[in-house]
VOBA-1610 file (N, C-alpha, C; in pm, whole numbers, padded with zeros to 5 digits, always signed):
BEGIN
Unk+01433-02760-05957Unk+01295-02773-05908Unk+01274-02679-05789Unk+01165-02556-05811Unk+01113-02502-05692Unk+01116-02554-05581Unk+01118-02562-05456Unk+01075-02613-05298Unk+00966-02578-05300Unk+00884-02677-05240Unk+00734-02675-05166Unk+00759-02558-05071Unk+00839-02585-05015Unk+00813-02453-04851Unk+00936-02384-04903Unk+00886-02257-04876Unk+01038-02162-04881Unk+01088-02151-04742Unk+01183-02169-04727Unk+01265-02074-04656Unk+01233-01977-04579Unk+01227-01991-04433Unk+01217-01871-04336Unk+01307-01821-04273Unk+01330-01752-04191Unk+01421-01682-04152Unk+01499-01804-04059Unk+01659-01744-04010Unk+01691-01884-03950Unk+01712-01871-03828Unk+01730-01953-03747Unk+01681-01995-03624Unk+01749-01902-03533Unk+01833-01878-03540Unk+01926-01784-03475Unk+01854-01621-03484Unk+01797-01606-03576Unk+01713-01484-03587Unk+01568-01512-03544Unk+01500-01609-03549Unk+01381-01580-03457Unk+01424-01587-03299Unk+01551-01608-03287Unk+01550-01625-03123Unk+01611-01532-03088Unk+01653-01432-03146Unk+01685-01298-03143Unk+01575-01223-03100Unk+01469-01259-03205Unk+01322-01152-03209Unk+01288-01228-03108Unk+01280-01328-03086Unk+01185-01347-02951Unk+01242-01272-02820Unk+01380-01313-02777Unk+01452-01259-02685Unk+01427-01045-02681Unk+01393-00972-02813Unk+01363-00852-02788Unk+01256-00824-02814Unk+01165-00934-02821Unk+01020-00879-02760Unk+00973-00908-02671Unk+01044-01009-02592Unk+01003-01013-02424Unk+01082-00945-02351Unk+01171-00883-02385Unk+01271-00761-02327Unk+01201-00626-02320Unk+01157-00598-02463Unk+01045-00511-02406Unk+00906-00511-02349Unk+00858-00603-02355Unk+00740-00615-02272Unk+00750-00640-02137Unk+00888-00674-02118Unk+00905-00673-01941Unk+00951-00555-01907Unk+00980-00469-02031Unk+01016-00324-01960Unk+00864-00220-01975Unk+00804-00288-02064Unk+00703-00174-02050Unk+00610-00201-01974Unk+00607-00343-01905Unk+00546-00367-01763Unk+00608-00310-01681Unk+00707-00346-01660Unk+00788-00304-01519Unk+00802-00139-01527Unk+00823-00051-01607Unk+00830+00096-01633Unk+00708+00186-01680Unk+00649+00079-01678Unk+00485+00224-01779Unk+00364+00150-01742Unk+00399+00028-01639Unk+00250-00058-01617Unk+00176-00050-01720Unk+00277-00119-01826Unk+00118-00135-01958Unk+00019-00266-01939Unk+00029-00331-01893Unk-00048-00448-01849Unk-00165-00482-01717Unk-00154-00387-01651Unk-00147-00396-01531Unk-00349-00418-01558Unk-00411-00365-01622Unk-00511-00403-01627Unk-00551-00513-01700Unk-00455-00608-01786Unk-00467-00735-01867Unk-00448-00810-01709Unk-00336-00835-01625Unk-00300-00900-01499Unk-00432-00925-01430Unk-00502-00788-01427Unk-00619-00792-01321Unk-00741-00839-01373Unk-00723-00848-01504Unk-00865-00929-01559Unk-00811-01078-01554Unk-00665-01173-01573Unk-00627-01239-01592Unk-00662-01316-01472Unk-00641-01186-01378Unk-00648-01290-01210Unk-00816-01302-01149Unk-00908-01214-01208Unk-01041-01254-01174Unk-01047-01371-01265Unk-00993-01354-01393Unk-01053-01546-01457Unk-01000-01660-01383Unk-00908-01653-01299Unk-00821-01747-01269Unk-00884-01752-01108Unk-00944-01661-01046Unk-00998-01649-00957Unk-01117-01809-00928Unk-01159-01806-00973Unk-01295-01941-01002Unk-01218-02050-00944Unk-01051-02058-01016Unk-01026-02238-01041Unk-00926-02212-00877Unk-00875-02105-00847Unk-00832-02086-00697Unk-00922-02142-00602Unk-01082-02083-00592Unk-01138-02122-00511Unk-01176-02268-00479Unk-01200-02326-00663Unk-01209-02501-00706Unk-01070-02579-00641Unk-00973-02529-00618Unk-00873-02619-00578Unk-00844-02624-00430Unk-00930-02483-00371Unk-00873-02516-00234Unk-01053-02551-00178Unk-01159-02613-00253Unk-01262-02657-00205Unk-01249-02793-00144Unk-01137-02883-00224Unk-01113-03005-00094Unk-01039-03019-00003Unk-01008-02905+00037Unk-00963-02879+00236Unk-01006-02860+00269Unk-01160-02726+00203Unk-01207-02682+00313Unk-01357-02861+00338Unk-01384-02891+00255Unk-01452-03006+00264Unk-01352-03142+00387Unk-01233-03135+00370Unk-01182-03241+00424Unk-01179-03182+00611Unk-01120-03029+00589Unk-01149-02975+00737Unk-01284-03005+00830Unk-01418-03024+00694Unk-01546-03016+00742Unk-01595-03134+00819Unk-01530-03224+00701Unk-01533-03391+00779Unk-01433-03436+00892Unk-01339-03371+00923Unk-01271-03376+01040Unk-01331-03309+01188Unk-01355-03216+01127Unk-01486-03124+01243Unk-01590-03224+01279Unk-01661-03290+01193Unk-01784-03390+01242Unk-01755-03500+01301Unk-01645-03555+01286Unk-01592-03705+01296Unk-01517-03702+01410Unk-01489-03538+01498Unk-01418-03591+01640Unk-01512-03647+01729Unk-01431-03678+01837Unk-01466-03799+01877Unk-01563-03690+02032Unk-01656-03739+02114Unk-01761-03671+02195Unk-01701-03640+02316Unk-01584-03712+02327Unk-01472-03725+02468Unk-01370-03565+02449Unk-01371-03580+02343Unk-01279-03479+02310Unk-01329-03342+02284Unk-01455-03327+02269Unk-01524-03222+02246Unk-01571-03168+02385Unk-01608-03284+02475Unk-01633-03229+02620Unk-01513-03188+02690Unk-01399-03224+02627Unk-01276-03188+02714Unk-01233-03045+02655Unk-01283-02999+02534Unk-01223-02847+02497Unk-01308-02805+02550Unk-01483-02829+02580Unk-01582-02714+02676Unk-01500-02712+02744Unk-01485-02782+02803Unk-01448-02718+03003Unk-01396-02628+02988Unk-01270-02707+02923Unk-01132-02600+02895Unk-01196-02445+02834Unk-01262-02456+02775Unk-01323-02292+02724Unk-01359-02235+02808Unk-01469-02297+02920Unk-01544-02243+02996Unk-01436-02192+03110Unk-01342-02285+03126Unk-01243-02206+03251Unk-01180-02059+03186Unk-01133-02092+03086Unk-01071-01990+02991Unk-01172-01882+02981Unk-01299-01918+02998Unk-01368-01783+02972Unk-01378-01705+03094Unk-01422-01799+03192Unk-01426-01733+03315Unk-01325-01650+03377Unk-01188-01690+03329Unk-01062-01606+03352Unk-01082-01518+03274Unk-01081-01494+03146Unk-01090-01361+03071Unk-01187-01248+03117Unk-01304-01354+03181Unk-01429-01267+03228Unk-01372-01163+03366Unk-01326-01220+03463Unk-01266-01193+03561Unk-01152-01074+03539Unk-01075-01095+03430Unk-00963-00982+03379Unk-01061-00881+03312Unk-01178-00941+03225Unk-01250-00738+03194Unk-01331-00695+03277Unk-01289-00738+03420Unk-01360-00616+03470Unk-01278-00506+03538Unk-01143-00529+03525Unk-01060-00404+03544Unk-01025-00318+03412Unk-01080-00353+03268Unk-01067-00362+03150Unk-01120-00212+03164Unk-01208-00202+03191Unk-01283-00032+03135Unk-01196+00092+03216Unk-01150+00053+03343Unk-01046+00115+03456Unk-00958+00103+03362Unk-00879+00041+03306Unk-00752+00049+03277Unk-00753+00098+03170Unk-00854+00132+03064Unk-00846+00168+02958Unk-00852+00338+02956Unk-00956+00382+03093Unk-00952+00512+03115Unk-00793+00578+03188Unk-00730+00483+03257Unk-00635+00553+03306Unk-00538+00566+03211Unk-00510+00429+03110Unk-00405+00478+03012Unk-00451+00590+02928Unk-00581+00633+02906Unk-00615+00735+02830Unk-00585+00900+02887Unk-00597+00850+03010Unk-00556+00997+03094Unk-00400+00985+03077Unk-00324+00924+03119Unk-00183+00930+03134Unk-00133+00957+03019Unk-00206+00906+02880Unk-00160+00908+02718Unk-00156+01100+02661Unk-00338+01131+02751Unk-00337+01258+02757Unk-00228+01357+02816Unk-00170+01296+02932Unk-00069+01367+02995Unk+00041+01386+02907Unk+00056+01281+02821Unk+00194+01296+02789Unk+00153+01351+02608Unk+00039+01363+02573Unk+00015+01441+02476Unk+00011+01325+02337Unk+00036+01160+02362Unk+00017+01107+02285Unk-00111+01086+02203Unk-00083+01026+02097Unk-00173+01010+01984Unk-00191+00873+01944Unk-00157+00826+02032Unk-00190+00650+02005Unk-00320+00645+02025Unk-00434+00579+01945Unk-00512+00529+01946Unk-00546+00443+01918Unk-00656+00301+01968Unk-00635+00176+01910Unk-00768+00157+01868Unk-00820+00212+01760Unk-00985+00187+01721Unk-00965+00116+01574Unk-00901+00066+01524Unk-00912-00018+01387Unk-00954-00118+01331Unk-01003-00066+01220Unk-01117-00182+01216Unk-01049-00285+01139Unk-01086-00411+01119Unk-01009-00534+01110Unk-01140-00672+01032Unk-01059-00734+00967Unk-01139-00799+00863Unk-01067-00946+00888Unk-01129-01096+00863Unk-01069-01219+00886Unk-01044-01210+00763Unk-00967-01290+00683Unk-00868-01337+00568Unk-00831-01475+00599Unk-00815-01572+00515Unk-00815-01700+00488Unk-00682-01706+00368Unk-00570-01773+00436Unk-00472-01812+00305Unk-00543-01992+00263Unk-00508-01890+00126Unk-00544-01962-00015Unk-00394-02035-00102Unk-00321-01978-00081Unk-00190-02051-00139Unk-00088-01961-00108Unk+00068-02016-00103Unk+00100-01950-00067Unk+00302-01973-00227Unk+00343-01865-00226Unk+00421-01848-00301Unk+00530-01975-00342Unk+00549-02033-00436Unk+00633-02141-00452Unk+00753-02099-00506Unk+00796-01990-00505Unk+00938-01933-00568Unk+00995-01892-00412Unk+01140-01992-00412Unk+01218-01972-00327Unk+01268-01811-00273Unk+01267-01741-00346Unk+01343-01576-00305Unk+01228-01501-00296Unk+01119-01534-00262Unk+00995-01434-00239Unk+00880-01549-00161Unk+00912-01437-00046Unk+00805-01469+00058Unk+00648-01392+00035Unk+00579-01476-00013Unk+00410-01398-00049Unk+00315-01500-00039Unk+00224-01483+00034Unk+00075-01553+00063Unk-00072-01491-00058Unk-00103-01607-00051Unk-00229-01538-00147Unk-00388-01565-00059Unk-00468-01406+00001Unk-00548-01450+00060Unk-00690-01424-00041Unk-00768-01457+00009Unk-00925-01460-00040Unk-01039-01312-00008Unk-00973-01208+00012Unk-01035-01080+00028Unk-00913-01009-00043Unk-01044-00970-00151Unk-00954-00869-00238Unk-01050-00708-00262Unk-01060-00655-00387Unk-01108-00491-00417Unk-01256-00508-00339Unk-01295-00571-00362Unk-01431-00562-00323Unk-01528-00581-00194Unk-01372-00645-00125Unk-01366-00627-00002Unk-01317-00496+00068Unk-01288-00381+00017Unk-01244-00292+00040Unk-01047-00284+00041Unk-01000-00398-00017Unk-00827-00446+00067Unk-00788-00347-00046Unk-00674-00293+00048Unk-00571-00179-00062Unk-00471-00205-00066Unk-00357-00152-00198Unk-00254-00175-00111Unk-00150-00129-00070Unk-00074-00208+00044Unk+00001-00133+00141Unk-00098-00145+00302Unk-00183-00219+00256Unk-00234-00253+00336Unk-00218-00321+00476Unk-00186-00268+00609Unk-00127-00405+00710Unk-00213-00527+00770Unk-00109-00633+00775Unk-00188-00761+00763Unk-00091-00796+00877Unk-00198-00868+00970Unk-00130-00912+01139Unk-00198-01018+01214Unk-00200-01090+01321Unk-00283-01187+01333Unk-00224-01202+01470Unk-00259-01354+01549Unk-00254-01350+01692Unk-00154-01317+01755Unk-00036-01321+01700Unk+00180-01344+01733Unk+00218-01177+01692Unk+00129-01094+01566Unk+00184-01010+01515Unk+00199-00962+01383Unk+00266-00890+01363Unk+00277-00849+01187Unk+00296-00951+01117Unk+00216-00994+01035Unk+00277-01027+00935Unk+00287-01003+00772Unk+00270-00874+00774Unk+00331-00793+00630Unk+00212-00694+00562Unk+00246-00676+00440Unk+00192-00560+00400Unk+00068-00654+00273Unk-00032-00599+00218Unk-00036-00638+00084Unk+00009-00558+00007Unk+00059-00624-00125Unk+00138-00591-00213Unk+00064-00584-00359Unk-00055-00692-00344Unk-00097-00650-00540Unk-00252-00673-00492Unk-00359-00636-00561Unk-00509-00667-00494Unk-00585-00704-00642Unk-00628-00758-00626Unk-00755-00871-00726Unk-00926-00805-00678Unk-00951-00863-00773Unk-01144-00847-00749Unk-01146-00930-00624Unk-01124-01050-00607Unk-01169-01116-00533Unk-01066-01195-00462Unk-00958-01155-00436Unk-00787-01207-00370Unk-00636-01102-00381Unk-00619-01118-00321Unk-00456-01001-00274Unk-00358-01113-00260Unk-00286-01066-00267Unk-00119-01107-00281Unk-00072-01014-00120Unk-00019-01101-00035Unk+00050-01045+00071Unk+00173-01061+00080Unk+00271-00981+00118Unk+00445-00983+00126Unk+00474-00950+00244Unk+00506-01079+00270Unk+00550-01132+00448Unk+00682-01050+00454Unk+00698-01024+00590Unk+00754-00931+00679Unk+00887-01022+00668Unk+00929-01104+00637Unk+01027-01157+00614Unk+01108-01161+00442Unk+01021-01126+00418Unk+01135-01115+00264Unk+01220-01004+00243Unk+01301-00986+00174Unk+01418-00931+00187Unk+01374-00787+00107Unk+01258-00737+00029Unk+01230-00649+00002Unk+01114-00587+00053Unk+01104-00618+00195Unk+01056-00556+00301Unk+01087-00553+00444Unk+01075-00411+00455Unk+01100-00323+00586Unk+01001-00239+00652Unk+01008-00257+00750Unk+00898-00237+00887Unk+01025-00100+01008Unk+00986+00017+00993Unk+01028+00062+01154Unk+00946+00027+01262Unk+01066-00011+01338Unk+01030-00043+01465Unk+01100+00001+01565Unk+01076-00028+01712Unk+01132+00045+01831Unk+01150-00097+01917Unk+01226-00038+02016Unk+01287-00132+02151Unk+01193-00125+02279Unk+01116-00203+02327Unk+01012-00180+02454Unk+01078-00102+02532Unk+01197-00174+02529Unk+01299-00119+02726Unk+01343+00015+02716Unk+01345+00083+02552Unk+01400+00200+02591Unk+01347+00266+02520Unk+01268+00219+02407Unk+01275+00298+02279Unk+01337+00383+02171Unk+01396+00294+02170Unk+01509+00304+02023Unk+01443+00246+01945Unk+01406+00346+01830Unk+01357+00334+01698Unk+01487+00262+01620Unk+01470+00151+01519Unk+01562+00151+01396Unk+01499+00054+01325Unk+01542+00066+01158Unk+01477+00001+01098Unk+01497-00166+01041Unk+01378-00243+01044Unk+01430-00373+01058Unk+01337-00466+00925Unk+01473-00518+00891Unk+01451-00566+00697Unk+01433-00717+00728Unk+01338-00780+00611Unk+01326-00949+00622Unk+01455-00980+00620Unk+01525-01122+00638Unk+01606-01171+00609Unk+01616-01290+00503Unk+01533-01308+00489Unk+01519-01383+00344Unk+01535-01546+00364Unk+01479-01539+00522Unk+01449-01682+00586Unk+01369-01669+00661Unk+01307-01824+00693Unk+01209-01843+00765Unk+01235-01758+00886Unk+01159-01735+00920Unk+01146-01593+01068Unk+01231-01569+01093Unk+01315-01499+00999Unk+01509-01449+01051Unk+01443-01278+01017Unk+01479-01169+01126Unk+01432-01022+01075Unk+01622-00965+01101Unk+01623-00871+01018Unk+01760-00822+01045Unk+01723-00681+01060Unk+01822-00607+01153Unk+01852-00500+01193Unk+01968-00416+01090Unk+01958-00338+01026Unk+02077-00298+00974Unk+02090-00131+00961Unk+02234-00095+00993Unk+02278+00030+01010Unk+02267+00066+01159Unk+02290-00006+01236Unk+02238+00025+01342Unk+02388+00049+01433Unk+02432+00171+01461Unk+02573+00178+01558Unk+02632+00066+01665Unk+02721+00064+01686Unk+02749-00046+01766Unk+02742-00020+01892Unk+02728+00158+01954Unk+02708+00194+02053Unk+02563+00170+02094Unk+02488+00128+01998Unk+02314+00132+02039Unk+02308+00035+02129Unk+02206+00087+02270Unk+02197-00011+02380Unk+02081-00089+02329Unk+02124-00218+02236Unk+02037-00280+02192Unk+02085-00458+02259Unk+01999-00539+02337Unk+02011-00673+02403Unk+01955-00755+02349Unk+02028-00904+02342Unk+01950-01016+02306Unk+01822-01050+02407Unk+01747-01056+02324Unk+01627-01045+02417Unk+01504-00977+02423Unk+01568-00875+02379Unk+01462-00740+02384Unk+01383-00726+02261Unk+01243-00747+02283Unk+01128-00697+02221Unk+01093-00584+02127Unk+01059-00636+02002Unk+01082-00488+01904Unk+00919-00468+01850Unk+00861-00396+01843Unk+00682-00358+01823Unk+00715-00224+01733Unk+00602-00256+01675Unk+00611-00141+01556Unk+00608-00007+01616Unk+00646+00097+01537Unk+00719+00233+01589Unk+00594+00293+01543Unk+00527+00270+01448Unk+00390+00361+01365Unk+00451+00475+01248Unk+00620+00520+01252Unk+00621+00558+01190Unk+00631+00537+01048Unk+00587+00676+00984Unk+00586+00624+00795Unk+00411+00620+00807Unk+00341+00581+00878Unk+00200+00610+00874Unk+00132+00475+00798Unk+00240+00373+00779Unk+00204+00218+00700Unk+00157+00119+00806Unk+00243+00102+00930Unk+00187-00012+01010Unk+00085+00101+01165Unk+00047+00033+01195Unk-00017+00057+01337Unk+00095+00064+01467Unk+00095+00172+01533Unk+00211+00172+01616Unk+00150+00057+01749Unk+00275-00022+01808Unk+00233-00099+01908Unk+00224-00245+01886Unk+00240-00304+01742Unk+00210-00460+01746Unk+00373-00524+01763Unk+00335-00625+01855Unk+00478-00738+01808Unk+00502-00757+01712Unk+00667-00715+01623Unk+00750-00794+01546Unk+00799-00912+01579Unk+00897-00878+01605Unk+01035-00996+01685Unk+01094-00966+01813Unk+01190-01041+01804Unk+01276-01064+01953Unk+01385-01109+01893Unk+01485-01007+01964Unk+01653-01004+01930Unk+01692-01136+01946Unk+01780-01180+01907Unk+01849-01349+01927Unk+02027-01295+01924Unk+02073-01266+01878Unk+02167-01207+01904Unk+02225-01026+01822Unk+02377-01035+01886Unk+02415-00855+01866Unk+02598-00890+01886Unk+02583-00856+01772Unk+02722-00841+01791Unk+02798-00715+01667Unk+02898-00707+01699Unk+03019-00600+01646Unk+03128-00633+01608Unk+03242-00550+01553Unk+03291-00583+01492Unk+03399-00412+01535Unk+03498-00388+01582Unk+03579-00278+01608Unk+03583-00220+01463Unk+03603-00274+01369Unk+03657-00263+01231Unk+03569-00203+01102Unk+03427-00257+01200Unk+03297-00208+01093Unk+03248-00149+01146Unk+03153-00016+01099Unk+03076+00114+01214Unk+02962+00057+01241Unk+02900-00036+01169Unk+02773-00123+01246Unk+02764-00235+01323Unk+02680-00301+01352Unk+02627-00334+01444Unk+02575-00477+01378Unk+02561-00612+01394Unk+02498-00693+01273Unk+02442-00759+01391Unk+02293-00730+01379Unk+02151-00799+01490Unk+02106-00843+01428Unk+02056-00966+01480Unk+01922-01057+01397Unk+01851-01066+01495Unk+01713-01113+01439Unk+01612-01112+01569Unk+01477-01194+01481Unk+01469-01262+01623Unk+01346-01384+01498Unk+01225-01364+01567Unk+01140-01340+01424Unk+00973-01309+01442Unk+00912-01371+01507Unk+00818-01298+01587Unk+00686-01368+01658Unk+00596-01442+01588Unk+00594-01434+01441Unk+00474-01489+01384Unk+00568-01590+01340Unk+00490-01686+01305Unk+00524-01846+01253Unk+00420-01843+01114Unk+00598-01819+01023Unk+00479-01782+00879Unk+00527-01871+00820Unk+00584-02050+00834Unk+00498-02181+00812Unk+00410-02204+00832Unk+00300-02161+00884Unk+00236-02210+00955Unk+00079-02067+00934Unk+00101-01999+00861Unk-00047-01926+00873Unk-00121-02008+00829Unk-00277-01920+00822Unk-00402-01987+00794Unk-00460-01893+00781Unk-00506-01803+00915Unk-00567-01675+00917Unk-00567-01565+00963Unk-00592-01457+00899Unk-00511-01339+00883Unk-00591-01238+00967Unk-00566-01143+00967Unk-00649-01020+01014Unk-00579-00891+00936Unk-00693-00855+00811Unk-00677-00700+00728Unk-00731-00613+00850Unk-00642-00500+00853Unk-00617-00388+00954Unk-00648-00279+00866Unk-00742-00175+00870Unk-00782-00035+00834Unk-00731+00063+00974Unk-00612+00153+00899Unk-00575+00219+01076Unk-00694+00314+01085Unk-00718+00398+01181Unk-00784+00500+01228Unk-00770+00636+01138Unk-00660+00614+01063Unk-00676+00785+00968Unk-00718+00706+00848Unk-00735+00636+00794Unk-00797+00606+00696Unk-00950+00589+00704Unk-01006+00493+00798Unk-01135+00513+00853Unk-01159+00629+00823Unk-01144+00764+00913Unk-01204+00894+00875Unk-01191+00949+00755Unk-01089+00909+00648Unk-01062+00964+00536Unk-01204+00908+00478Unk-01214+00755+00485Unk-01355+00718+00421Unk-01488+00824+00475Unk-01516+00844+00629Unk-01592+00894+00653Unk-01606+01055+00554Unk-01480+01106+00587Unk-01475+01249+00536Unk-01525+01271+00372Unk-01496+01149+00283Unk-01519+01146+00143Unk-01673+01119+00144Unk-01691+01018+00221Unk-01882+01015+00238Unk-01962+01108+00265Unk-01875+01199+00359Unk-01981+01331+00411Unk-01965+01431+00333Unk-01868+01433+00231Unk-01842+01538+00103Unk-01942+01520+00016Unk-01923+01418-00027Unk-02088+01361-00138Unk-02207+01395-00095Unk-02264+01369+00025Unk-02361+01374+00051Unk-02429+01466+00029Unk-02362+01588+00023Unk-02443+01746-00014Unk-02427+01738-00153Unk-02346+01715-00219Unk-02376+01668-00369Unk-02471+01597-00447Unk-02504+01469-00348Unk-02593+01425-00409Unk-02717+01457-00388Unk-02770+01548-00248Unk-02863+01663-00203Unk-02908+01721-00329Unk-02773+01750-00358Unk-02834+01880-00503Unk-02859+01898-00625Unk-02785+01769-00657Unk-02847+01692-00799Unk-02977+01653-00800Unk-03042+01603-00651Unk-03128+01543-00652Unk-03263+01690-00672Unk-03198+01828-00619Unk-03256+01881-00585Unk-03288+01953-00720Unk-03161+01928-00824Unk-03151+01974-00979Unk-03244+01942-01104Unk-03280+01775-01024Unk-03394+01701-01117Unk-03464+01747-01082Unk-03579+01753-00956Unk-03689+01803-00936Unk-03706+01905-00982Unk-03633+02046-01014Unk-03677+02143-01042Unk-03649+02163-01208Unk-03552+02027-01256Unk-03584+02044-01392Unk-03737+01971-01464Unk-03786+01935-01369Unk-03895+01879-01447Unk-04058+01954-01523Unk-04136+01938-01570Unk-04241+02033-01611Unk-04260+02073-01511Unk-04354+02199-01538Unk-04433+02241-01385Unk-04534+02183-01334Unk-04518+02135-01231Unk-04655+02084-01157Unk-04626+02119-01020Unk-04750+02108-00969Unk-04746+02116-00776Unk-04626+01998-00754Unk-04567+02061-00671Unk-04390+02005-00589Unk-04448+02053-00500Unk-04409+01938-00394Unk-04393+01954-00245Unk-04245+01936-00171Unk-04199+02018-00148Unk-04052+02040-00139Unk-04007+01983+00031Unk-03948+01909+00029Unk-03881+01890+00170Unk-03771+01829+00219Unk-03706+01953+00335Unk-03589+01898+00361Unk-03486+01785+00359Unk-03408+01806+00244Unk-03303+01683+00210Unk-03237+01632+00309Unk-03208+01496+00370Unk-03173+01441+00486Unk-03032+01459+00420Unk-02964+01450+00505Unk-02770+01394+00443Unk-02761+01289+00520Unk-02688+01213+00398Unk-02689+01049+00425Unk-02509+01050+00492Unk-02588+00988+00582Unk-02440+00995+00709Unk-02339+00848+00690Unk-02221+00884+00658Unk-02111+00774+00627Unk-02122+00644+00725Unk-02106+00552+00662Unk-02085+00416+00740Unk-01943+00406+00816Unk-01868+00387+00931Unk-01699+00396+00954Unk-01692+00263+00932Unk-01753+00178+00916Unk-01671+00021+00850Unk-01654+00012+00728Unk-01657+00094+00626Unk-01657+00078+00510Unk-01521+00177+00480Unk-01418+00107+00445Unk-01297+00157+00386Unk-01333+00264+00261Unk-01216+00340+00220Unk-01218+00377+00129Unk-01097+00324+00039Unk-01167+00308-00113Unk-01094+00215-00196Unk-01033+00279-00307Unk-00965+00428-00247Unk-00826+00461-00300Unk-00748+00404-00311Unk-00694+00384-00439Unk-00546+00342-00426Unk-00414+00429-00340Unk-00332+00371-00266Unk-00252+00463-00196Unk-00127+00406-00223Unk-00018+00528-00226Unk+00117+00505-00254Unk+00183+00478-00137Unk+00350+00406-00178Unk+00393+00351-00054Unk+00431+00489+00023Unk+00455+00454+00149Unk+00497+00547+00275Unk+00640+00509+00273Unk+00737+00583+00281Unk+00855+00533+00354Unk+00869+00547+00474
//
């Protein structure tokens, strides 16, 4: 007697084929980005139910805001108002001190400048896989966010973005182990480069000689070089240094200023050469679009034209430009 069902292949062979067709599709993601535009439509659909899940915090934050108590609200005025009055009191040597470091910066021929423009960011969730440190914030393409982008806040760096959405980015904290930041020493300035450690605010130092006059203690701020971070923000602070006669390095750890249990909100950083790159691409167009405009009018029938000087539309500097850019080493 025939069988109702024939016979398919056996089990050991579809789990073969399965095992080499997700072998190649993780290679032709990972090697030829064939997906990379399925991901980005995947993450605007998924975008909607992100915002739906973190709508009852921001609702529960709202009712906590209304419900303090009137004792407690008059006790943070004061406190503001003293706090302001001190800050008020410190900018008025603020415009003095800003001209003299500018003269002295001139003296010495530096190029530090601190004009960058800067955007708030709100974490939205943050990575649940143990070996990767990544935050997910709520300004993505259309916010202008790129990536490689630096992301920093009241304490300091805290990392780069790493993947960007229509409407959310993926950030990779300064602590994971497949990111590195140069940085320098306040007290002397010794540049060297300093890698996550693949723990909560642990930063490691590595390759670093054992002769380097490097102290527990000492303050490490970004170097600017590589053209990725902004020179001048707090990283970390050394915790210890030690050696080894036997090994040619040096094995420093040093734990971050930022407390990345604990974010909330962020600050996206546009440095100062990018700003002008936007400006410079705006003021390129502008005579372009002068002359197209100037191309229609004169393709049209003949009639009386009254011809007059084309204005050029002058670039906005808060508005990024939303090149994609490759990493810097």
């Amino acid at each position: 007697m025939k069988p109702i069902f024939g016979r398919g292949p056996s089990l050991q062979l579809r789990l073969f084929l399965a095992i080499l067709l997700s072998a190649s599709l993780m290679l032709a993601d990972s090697r030829l980005g064939a997906f990379a535009n399925i991901r980005y439509l995947l993450n605007s659909a998924v975008a909607p139910l992100q915002y739906t899940a973190n709508l009852p915090r921001e609702m529960l934050d709202v009712l906590r805001g209304q419900f303090s108590s009137h004792q407690r609200l008059l006790t943070e005025n004061k406190a503001l108002k003293r706090d302001l009055l001190v800050m008020k009191s410190n900018m008025l040597l603020l415009d003095q001190l800003q001209q003299e470091n500018q003269r002295l910066r001139d003296l010495l021929g530096s190029p530090f400048v601190r004009d960058e423009r800067k955007m708030v960011a709100e974490v939205m969730a943050v990575d649940s896989d143990p070996y990767s440190y990544q935050v997910m914030i709520d300004k993505g393409r259309i916010d202008g966010v790129y990536e490689g982008q630096p992301v920093i806040n009241d304490r300091g760096i805290v990392g780069q973005v790493s993947y960007v959405g229509a409407h959310n980015s993926r950030v990779l904290l300064l602590i994971d182990p497949t990111n590195a930041i140069p940085v320098q020493v306040v007290r002397n300035d010794i540049r060297v480069i300093a890698t996550g450690g693949g723990r909560n605010n642990q930063i490691l130092l590595e390759h670093v000689p054992s002769s380097t006059d490097i102290k527990k203690g000492d303050l490490l701020v970004s170097s600017g070089l590589g053209g990725r971070y902004p020179e001048g923000y707090p990283v970390a602070r050394v915790t210890s240094f030690s050696f080894d006669n036997k090994r040619p390095f040096a094995q420093i750890t040093a734990k971050a200023l930022v407390q990345f249990d604990r974010l909330r909100y962020l600050l996206l950083v546009w440095p100062t050469d990018r700003v002008k790159m936007s400006d410079k691409a705006t003021a390129e167009v502008a005579p372009v679009n002068a002359v197209n405009a100037a191309n229609a009018v004169t393709s049209q029938p003949p009639a009386p034209v009254i011809t007059a000087p084309a204005t050029a539309i002058t670039a906005d500097p808060a508005v990024p430009a939303l090149k994609k850019v490759t990493n810097a080493n």
